[in-house]
C-alpha positions, 0 to 999 in steps of 0.5 A: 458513506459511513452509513455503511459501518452500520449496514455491515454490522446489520448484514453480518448479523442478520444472516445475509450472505457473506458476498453481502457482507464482504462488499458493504464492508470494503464500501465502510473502509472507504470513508474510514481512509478518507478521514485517515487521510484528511487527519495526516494530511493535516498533522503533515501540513505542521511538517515537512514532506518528508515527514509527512510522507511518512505519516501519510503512508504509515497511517495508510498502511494500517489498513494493509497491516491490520487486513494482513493480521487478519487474514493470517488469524484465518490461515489466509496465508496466500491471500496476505502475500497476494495483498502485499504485491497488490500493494507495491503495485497499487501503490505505484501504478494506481495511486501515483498514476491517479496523483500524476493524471489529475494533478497534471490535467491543468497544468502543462507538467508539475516538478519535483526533487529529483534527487529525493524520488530517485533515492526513494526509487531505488530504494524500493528497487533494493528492497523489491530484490531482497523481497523475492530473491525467496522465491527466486531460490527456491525456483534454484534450488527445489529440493531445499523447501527447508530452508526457505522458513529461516531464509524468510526470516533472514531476508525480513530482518535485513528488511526491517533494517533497511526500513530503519536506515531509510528513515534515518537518511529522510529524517536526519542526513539527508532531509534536506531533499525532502523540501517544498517552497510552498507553505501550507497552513493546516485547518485541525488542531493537532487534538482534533486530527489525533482523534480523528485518526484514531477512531477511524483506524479503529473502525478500519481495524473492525471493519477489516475483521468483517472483511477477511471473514468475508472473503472464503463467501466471495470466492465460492459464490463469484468463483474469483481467485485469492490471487485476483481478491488479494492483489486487485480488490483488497489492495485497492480498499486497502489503498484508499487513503493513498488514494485520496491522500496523494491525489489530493495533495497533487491537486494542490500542485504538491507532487513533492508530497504525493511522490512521498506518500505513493512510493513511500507506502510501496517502500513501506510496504516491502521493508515494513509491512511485508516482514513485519507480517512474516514475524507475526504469522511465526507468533501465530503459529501459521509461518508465513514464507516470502514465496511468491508466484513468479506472474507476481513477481513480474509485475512488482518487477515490471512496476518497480522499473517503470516508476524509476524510468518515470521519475527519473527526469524530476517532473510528470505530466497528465500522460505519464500518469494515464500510461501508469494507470493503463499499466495497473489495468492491464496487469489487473486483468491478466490477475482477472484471468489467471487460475 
């Protein structure tokens, strides 16, 4: 599938219609995640889960960060607030839905620590509350739009220090509940593994400029919403690497791990990407708020009560994913179907 980098090159300029472009483009960063994936997990295999999760999300998210930079170049400003829910909830129904239903299809249930998913848990809880209370104020108080840009701000802030405390509980204090008995031996070198991360990061961030570019073709010519590219299509391309990744090591019988990368990229998501994204549109000159659309809302709502309800007992089965994974479809669809 790498023939695809290529293809989009040629297709974007050789005058081909930007739906064109936009699908060969979302089709190039595919395999770019894969090899994103394939070279943390590798550098995650010299770690611990802990670490590893952070790498893996952190490398993840790239993708999301580098489409949201994108994305605001171009004053896309709704479609990097519809990819940043698309992401929480991507991240958790679809990528730890997947992880739990295929790593679960041949074994009776796989276990994990408890304590750490639900300190994980909660504190994606915490940071959901702190992302919307923006728009839950300005519903409150409509004749105060004044305030939402520093109240943004604020609220990013908080966020960011948040982002910072969580890693310091995962890394120094409470590492402890980041722990897997089985040990797995990596097959890249360290050098080999940065180097692959790095190419492919860097044709990610290419390939995600040909994208944005795409996406104003792709809504004129299939008459799809922002709201429906941003939340469903971007955020799963943009998923991809947690995809693999964490399906991947659930496979292996490593649910410690899949837990840490899907709901740690939604935790990264709201305490880093969603804030860093926000300073970075002030930088631009395009001031991105934290404003979302209450079905948005919702749905991070609804997404992050389930994924607590779920994890809460220390282990998953098959089911439990497939009803994680019916969840993701249904609220794809209602985005489908939404003006």
């Amino acid at each position: 599938m790498l023939a695809f980098i290529p293809l989009t090159l040629a297709a974007l300029y050789s005058g081909f219609s930007g739906t064109v472009v936009f699908f060969l483009a979302a089709l190039s960063i595919v395999p770019l995640a894969k090899y994103i994936g394939d070279s943390t997990e590798e550098l995650a295999s010299r770690t611990n889960p802990a670490i590893g999760g952070i790498l893996n999300a952190t490398f993840g998210n790239a993708t999301e960060l580098i489409i949201g930079f994108f994305a605001l170049q171009a004053g896309l400003v709704e479609v990097v607030k519809a990819s940043i829910t698309g992401s929480i909830i991507g991240n958790l129904l679809l990528v730890l839905g997947l992880a739990m239903f295929m790593g679960g299809l041949k074994r009776e249930h796989q276990k994990f620590n408890r304590a750490g998913a639900l300190a994980s848990a909660s504190t994606l809880l915490l940071s959901t509350i702190a992302l919307i209370l923006p728009a839950i104020f300005a519903i409150a108080v409509p004749g105060k739009a004044e305030l939402i840009e520093p109240l943004s701000l604020i609220v990013s802030f908080v966020l960011l220090i948040m982002y910072a405390a969580q890693l310091y509980f995962i890394l120094h204090t409470h590492r402890h509940l980041y722990t897997e008995t089985e040990i797995h031996e990596p097959k890249w070198s360290v050098a080999y593994s940065i180097t692959v991360l790095s190419i492919s990061t860097m044709f990610v961030a290419l390939m995600s400029e040909v994208l944005v570019g795409a996406i104003e073709p792709v809504v004129g010519s299939l008459g799809w919403s922002t709201l429906f590219i941003g939340v469903i299509f971007i955020a799963i391309i943009g998923n991809a690497a947690e995809h693999y990744s964490a399906v991947t090591v659930a496979m292996k019988n490593r649910m410690d791990l899949a837990l840490h990368i899907s709901v740690g990229s939604a935790t990264q998501i709201a305490l880093f990407v969603a804030p860093a994204l926000v300073l970075a549109s002030i930088v631009l000159g395009k001031p991105m708020n934290l404003i979302f659309e209450i079905f948005e809302l919702v749905s991070i709502v609804f997404s992050v009560l389930v994924v607590n309800f779920v994890v809460a007992d220390g282990e998953s089965n098959w089911l439990e994913g497939a009803q994680l994974l019916a969840a993701y479809v249904v609220i794809g669809v209602a985005f489908f179907f939404h003006p």
